[in-house]
SEBA-324825 format. One record per residue: residue in three letters; z, x, y of N, C-alpha, C in turn. Coordinates in steps of 0.02 Angstrom, whole numbers, padded with zeros to 5 digits, always signed. Example, Ala and Ser with C-alpha at 12.3 -4.5 7.8 and 13.67 -1.06 7.14 Angstrom:
<atoms>
ALA+00390+00660-00284+00390+00615-00225+00390+00660-00165
SER+00354+00642-00112+00357+00684-00053+00394+00645+00002
</atoms>
This chain:
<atoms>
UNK+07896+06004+06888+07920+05940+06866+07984+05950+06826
UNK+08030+05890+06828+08116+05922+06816+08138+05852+06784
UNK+08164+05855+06723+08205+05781+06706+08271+05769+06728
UNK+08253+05727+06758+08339+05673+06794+08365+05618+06780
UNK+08407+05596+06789+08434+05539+06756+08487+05530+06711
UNK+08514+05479+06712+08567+05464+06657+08537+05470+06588
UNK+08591+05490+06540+08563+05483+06441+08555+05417+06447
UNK+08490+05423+06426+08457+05332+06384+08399+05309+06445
UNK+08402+05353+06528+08346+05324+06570+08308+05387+06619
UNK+08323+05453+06546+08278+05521+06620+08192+05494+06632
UNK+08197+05517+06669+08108+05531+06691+08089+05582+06721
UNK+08035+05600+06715+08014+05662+06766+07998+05649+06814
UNK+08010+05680+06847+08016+05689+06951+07991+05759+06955
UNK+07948+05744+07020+07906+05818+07054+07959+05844+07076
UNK+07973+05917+07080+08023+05957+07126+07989+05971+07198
UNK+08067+05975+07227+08064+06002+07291+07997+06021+07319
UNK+07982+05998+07348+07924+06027+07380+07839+06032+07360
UNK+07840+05997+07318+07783+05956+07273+07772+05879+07283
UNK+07700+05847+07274+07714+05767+07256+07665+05772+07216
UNK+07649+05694+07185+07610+05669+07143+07630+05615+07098
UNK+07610+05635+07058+07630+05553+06993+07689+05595+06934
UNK+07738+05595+06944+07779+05608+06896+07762+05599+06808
UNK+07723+05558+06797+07692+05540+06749+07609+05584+06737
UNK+07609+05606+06775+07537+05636+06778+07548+05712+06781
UNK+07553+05755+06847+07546+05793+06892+07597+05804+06946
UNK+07613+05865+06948+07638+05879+07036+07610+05926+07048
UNK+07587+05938+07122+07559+05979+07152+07610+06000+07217
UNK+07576+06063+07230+07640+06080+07316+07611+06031+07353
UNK+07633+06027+07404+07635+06005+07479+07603+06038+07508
UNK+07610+06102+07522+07562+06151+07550+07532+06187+07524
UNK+07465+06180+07499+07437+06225+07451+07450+06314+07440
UNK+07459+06325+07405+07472+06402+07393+07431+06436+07392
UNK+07416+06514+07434+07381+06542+07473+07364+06596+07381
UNK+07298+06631+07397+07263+06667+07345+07329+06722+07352
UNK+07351+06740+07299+07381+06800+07296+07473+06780+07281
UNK+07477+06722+07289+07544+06697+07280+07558+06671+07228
UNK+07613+06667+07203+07644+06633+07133+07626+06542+07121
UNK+07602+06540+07092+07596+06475+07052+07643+06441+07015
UNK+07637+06370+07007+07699+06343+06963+07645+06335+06901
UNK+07608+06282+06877+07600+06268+06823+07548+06239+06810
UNK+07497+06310+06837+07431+06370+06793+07371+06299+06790
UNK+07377+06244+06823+07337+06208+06824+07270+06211+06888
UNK+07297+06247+06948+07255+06269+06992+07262+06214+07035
UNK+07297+06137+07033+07278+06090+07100+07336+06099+07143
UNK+07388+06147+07152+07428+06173+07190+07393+06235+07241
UNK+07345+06262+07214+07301+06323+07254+07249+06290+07294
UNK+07227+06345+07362+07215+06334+07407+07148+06322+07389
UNK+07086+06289+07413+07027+06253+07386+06973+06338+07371
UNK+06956+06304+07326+06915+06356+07273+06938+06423+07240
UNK+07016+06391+07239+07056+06437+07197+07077+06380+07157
UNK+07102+06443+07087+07148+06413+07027+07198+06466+07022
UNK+07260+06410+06998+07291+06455+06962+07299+06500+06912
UNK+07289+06569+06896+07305+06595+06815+07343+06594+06784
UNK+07317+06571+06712+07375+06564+06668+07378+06626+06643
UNK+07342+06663+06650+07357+06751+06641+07425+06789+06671
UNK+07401+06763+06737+07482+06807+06796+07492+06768+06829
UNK+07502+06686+06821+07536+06661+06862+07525+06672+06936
UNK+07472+06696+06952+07456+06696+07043+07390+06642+07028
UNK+07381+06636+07111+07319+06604+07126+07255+06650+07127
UNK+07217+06640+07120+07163+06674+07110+07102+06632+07139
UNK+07048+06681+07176+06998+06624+07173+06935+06624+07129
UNK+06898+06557+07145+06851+06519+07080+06781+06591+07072
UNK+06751+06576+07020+06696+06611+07033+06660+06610+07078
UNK+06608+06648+07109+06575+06655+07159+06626+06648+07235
UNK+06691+06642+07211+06707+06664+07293+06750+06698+07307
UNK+06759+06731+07367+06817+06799+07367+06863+06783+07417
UNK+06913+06809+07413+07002+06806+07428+07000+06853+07517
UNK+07001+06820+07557+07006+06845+07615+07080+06848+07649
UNK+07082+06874+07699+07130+06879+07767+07174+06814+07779
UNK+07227+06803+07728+07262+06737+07758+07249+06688+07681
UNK+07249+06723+07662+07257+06713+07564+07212+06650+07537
UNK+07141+06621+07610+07101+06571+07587+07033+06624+07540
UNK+06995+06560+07516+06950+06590+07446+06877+06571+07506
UNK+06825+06593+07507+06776+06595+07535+06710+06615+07494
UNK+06662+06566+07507+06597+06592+07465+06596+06668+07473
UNK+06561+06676+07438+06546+06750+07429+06487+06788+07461
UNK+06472+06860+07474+06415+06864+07485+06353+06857+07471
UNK+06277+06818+07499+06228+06794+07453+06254+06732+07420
UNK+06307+06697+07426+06319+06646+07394+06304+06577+07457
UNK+06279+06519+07415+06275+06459+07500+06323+06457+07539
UNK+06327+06463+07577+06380+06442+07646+06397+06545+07669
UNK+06399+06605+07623+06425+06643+07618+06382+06682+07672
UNK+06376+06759+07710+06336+06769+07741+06288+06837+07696
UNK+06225+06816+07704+06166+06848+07667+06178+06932+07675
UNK+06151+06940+07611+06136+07011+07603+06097+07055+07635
UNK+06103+07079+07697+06012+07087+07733+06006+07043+07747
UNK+05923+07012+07717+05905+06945+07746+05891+06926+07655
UNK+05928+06936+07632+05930+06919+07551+05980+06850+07516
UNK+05982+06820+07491+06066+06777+07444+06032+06775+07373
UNK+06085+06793+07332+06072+06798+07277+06054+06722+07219
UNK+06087+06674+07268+06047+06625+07235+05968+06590+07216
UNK+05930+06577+07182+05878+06583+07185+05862+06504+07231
UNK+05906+06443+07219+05886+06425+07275+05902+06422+07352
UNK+05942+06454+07367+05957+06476+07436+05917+06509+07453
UNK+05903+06502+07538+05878+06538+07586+05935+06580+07630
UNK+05906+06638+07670+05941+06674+07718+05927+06636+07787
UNK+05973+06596+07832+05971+06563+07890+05979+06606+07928
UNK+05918+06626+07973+05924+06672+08037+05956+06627+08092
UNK+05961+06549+08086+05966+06512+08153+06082+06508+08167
UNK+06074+06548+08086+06157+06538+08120+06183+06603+08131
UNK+06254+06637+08162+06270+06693+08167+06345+06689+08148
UNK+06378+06734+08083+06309+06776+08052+06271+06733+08024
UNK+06219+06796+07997+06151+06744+07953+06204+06734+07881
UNK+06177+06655+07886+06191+06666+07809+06148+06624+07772
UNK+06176+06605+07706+06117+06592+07649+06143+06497+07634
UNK+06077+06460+07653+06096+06375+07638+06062+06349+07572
UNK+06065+06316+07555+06013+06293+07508+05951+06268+07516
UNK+05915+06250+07472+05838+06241+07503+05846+06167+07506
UNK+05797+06148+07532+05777+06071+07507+05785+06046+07446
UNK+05821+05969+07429+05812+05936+07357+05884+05981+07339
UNK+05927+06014+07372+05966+06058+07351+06036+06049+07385
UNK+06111+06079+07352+06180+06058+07381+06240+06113+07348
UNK+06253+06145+07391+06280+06167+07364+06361+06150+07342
UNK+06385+06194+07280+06443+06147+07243+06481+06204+07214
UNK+06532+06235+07210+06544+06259+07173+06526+06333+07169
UNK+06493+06346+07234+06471+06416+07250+06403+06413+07233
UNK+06352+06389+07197+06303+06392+07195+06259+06320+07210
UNK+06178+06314+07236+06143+06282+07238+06125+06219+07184
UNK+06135+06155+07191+06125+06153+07112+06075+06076+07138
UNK+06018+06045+07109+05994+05997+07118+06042+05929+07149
UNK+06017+05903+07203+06062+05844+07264+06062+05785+07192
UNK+05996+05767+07141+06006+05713+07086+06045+05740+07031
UNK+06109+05762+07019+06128+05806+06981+06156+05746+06925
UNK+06190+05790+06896+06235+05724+06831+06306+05784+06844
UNK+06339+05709+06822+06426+05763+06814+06442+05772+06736
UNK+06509+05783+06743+06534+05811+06676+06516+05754+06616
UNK+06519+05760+06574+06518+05705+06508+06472+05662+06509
UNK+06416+05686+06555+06349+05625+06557+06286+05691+06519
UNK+06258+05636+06508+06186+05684+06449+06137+05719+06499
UNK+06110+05757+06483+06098+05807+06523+06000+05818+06475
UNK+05971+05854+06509+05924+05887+06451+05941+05984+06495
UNK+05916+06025+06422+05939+06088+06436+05876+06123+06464
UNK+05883+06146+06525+05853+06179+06546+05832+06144+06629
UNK+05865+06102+06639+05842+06061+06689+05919+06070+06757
UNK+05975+06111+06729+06003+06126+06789+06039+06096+06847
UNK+06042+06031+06800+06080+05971+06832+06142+05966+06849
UNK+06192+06004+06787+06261+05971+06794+06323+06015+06847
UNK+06346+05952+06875+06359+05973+06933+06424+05936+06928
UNK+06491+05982+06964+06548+05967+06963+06581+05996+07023
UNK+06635+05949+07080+06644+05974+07138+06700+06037+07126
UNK+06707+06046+07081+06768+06114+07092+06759+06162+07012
UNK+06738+06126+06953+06692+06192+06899+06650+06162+06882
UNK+06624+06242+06854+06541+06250+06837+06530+06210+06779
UNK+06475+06181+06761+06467+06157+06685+06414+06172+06665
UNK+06391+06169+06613+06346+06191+06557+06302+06126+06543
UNK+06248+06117+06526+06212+06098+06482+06209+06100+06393
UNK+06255+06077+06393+06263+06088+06305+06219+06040+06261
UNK+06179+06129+06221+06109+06094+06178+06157+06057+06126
UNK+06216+06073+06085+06218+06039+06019+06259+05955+06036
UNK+06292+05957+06110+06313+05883+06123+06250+05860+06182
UNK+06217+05876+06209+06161+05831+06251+06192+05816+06300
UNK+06261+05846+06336+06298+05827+06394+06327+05899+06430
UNK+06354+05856+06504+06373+05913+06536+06442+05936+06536
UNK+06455+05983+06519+06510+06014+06504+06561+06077+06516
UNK+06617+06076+06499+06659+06141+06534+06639+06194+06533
UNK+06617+06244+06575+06588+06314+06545+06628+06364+06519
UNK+06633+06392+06461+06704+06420+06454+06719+06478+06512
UNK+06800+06500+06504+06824+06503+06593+06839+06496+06629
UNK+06810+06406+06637+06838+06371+06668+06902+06332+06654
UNK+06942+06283+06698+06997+06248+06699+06979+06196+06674
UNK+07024+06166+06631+07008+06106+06586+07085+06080+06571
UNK+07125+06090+06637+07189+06045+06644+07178+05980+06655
UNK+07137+05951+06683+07122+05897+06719+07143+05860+06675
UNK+07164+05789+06690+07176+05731+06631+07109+05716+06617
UNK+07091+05705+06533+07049+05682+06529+06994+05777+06495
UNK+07018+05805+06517+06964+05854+06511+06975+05903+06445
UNK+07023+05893+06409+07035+05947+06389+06989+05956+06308
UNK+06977+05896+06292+06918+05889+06245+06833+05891+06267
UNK+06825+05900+06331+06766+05925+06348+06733+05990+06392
UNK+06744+06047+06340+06749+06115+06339+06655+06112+06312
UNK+06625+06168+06309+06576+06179+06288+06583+06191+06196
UNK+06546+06190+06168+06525+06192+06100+06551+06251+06092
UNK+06591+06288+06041+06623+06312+06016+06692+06360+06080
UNK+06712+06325+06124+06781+06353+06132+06831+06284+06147
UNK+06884+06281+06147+06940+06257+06164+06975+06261+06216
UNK+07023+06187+06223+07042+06197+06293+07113+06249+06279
UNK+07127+06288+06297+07178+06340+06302+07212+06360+06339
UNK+07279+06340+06372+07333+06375+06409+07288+06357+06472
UNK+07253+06291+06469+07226+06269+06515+07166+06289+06529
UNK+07127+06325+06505+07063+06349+06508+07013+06344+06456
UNK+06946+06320+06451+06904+06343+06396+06910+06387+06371
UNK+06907+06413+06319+06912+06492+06296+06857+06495+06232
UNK+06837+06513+06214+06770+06517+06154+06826+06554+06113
UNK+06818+06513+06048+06853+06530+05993+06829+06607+05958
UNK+06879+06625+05897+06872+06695+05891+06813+06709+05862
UNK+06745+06643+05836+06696+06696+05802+06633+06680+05860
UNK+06674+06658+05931+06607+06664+05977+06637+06710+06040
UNK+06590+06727+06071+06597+06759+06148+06565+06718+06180
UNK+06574+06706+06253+06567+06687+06327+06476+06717+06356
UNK+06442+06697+06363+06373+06702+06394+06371+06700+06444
UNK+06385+06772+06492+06405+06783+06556+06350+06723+06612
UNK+06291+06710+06590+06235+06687+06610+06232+06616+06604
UNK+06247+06576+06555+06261+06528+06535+06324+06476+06537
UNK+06369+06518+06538+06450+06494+06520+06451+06476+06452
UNK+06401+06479+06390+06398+06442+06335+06452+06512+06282
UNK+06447+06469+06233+06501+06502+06162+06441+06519+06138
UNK+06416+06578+06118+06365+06607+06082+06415+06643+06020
UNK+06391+06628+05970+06440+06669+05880+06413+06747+05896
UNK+06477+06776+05873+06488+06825+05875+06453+06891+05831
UNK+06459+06845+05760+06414+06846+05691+06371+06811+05696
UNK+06289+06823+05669+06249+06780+05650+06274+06720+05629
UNK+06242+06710+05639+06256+06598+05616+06204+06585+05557
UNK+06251+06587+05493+06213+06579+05439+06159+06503+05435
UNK+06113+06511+05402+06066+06435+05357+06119+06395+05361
UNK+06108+06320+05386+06138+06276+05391+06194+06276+05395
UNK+06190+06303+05453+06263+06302+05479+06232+06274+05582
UNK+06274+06239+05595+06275+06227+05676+06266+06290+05718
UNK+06220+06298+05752+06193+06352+05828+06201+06305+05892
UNK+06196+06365+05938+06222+06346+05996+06179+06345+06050
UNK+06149+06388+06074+06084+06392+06117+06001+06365+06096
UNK+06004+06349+06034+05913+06343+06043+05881+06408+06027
UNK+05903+06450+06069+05872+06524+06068+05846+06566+06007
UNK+05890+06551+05969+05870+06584+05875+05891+06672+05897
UNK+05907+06687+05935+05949+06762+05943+06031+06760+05894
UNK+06047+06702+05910+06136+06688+05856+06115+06703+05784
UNK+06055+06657+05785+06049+06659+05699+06048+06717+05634
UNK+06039+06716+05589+06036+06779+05552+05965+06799+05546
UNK+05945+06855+05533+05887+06862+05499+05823+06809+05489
UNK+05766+06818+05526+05700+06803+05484+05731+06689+05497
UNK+05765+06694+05548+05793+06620+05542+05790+06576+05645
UNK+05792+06532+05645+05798+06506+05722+05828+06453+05718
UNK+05852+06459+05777+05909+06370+05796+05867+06337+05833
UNK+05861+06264+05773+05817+06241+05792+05826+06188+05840
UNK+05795+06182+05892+05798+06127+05928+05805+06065+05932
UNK+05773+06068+05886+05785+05963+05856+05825+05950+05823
UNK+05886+05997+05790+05947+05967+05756+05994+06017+05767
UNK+05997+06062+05798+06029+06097+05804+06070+06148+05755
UNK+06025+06165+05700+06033+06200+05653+06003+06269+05624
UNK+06045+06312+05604+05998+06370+05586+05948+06355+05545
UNK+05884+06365+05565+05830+06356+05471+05800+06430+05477
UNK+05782+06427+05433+05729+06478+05398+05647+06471+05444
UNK+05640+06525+05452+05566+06534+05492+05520+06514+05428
UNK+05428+06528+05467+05387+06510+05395+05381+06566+05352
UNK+05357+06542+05293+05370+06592+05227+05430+06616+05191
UNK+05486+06585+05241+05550+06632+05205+05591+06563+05181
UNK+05630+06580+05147+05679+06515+05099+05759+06536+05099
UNK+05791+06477+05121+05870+06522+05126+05880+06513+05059
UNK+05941+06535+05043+05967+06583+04980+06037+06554+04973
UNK+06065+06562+04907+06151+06564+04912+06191+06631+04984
UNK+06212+06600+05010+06259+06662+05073+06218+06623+05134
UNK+06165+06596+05136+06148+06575+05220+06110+06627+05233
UNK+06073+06681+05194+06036+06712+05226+05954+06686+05218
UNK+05899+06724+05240+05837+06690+05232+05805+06763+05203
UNK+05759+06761+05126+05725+06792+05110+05660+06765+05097
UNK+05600+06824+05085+05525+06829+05070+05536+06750+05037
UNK+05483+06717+05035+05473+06658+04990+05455+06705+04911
UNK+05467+06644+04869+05453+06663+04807+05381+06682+04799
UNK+05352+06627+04862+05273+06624+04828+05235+06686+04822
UNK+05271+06748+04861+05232+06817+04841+05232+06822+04764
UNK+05274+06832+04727+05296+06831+04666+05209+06787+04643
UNK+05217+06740+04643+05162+06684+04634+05096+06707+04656
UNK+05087+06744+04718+05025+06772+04742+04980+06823+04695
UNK+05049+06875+04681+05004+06927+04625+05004+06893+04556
UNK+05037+06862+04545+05045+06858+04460+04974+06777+04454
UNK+04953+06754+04494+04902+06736+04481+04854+06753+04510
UNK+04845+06818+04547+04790+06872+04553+04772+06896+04497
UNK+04825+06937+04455+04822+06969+04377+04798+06923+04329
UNK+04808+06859+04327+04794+06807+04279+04727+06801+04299
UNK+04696+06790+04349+04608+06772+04345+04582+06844+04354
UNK+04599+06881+04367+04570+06953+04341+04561+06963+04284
UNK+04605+06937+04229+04616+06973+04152+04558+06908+04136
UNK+04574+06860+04166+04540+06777+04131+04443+06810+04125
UNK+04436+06812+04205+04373+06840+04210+04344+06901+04161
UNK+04368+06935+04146+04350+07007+04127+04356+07053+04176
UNK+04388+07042+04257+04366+07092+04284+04411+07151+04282
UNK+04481+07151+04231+04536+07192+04235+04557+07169+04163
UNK+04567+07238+04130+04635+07227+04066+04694+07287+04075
UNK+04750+07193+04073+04811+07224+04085+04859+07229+04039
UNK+04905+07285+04010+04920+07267+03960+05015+07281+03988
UNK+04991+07316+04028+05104+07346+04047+05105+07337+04115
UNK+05176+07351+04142+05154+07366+04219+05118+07412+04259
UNK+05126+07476+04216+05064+07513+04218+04988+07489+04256
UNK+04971+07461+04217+04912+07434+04203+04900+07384+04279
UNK+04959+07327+04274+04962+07302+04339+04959+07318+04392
UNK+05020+07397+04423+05028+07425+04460+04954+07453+04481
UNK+04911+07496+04428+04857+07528+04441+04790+07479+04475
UNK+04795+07410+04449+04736+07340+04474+04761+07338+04541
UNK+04810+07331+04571+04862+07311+04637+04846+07358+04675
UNK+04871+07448+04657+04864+07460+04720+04785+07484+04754
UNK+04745+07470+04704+04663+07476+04757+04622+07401+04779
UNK+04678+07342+04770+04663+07284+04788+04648+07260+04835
UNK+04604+07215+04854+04635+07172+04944+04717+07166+04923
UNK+04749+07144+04903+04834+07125+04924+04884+07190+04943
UNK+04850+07242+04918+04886+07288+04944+04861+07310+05026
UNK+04908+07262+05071+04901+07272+05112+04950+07310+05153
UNK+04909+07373+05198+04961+07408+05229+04974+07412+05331
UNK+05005+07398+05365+04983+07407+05419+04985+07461+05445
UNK+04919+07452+05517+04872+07499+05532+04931+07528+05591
UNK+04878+07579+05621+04922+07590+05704+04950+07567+05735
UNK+05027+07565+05771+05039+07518+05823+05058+07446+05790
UNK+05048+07444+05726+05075+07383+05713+05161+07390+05678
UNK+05186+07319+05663+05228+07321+05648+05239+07279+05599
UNK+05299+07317+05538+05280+07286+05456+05316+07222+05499
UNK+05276+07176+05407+05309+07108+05435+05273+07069+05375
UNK+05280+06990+05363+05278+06967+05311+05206+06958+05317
UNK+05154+06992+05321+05092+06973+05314+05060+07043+05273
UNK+05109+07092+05271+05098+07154+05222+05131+07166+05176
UNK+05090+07193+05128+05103+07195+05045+05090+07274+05033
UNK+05147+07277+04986+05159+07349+04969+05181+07355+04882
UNK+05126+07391+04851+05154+07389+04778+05184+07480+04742
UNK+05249+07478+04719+05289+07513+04695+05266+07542+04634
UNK+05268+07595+04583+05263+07607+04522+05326+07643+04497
UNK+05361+07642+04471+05422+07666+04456+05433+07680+04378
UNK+05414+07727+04358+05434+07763+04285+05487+07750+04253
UNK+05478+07712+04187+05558+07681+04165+05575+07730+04147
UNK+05556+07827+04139+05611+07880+04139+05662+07913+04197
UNK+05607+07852+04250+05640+07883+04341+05703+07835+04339
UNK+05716+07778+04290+05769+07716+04312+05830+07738+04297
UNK+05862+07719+04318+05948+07750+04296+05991+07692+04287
UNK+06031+07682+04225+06062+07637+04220+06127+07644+04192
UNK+06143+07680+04213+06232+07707+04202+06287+07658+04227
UNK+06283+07613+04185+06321+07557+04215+06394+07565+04187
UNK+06404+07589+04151+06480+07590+04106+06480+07549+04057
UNK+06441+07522+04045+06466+07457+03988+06379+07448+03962
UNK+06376+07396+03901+06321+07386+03863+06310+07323+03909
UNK+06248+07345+03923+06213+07265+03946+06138+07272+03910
UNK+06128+07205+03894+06056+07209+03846+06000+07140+03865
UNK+05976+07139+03879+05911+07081+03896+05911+07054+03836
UNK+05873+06970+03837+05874+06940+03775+05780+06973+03755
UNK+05776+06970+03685+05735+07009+03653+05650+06971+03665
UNK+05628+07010+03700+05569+06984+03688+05533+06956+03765
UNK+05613+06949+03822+05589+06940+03879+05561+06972+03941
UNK+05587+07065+03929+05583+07097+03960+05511+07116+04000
UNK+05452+07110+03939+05373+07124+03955+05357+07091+04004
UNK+05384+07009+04006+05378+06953+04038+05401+06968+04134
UNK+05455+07026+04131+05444+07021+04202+05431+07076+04243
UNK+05368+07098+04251+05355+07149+04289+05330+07144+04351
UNK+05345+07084+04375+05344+07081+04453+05431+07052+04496
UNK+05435+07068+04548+05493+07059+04575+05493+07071+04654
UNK+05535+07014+04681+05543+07012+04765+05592+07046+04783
UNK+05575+07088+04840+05629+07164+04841+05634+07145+04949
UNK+05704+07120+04950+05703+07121+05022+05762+07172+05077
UNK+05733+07224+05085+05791+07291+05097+05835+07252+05140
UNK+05881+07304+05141+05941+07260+05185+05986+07202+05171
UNK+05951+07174+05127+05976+07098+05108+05974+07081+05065
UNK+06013+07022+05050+06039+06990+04978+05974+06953+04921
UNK+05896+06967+04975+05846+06947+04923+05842+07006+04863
UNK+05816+06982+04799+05794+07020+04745+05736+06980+04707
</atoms>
């Protein structure tokens, strides 16, 4: 596209050998063969089920199909329309057709293929609501996603998102970029999915992306019904977004020790004393064979205030009188609980 015209009335005009809406789009005339130079990385100048790259400026073709003899793009092998592996296609709903030659792989019944793969004939398109896991969304030239945190169908990142109209409906965490979705820098691409999965755990209340609770941090899951990291049961998030032990252990022994001493059946006078009631208790619980620790086992410490080391550089002093007061404490390795 080229501006012409007198000062005070240019407009843009398609060049030579292109048409379309000057206001919109130009595309060639004759579509441009896989392997040839592109004008402008939008892909509707390339030959069908190719795009252009905005990487190298050639045509390239779409996923699932490969670049043959005469620079057209062709399903792939195991792909619908493509010819079967053996008597195999890698789609799960495609079949291998012995009745054509070669054999190749069609879709099943209730089924259409689009885009290189099989996808349900009642499908939904781009920007319509979707539910996840149901495999619906369906677009004649890219793939889309099911996106859990918008409830619609959407760009998979990867894909082209030149289209008018498209460039704000990318999947949940990437952007439209140099004409393409691209998952921003604290997510990667879900070869399986097309979705933006974080790169880093996805702290306590903060927005997740799959449902899955694999993004999240620690002892935490994305929850389905709001689409937020929470805290699993027993654990409580913290200042930082992480999730530690609940307090209520803290609460468990120290009113174990209190109706022990209440009863008569234990006198406690230090931690000593505590430590020694605890560890021949039911709560000192340890797991057996084959199992694996986890918040349903209890483990009690004794630690010699001549074993403690406190070489801090500087005077630090407790206020007087509180110290006796705390001889229990929530200890979570690895992490920011104490």
């Amino acid at each position: 596209m080229t501006c012409a015209g007198d000062a005070g009335s240019e407009m843009c005009v398609c060049r030579a050998g292109t048409t379309g809406s000057p206001g919109n789009s130009c595309v060639k005339v004759t579509p441009t063969k896989v392997g040839a130079a592109c004008i402008d990385g939008s892909g509707g100048e390339c030959v069908a089920h190719a795009t252009c790259s905005s990487a190298n400026g050639f045509c390239e073709c779409d996923v699932h199909y490969e670049g043959v003899i005469g620079g057209e793009c062709y399903p792939g092998l195991g792909r619908p329309g493509g010819a079967c592996i053996g008597a195999v296609c890698v789609d799960s709903h495609a079949e291998c057709s012995l009745s054509t030659s070669p054999k190749s792989c069609v879709c099943a019944d209730d089924y259409v293929a689009s885009a290189g793969v099989c996808v349900k004939t009642d499908h939904t398109d781009i920007d319509e609501s979707c539910v996840v896991g149901d495999d619906t969304c369906v677009h004649a030239t890219l793939l889309l996603a099911c996106d859990p945190v918008a409830g619609e169908c959407l760009i998979q990142a990867g894909q082209g998102c030149s289209a008018d109209g498209y460039a704000n409906l990318c999947v949940s965490g990437a952007d439209c970029t140099t004409n393409l979705c691209t998952c921003g820098t604290a997510y990667t691409r879900n070869a399986d999915s097309g979705l933006c999965v974080n790169v880093t755990p996805t702290k306590v209340g903060a927005a997740c992306t799959d449902g899955s609770g694999g993004e999240c941090v620690a002892h935490a899951t994305c929850s389905a019904a709001n689409g937020f990291c929470e805290c699993d049961a027993h654990y409580n998030g913290v200042t930082g977004g992480e999730c530690c032990a609940s307090d209520g252990e803290s609460a468990v022994v120290k009113h174990g020790a209190a109706n022990a001493v209440k009863s008569g059946a234990a006198n406690i006078d230090n931690a000593k004393d505590l430590f020694d009631f605890y560890f021949t208790s039911r709560l000192n619980k340890q797991p057996g064979d084959g199992e694996c620790d986890g918040h349903s086992f209890r483990s009690f410490f004794w630690v010699p205030q001549t074993d403690i080391q406190r070489d801090r550089g500087r005077v630090v002093k407790t206020l007087k009188g509180t110290r006796s007061l705390h001889s229990i404490s929530n200890k979570y390795q690895n992490g920011p609980c104490r």
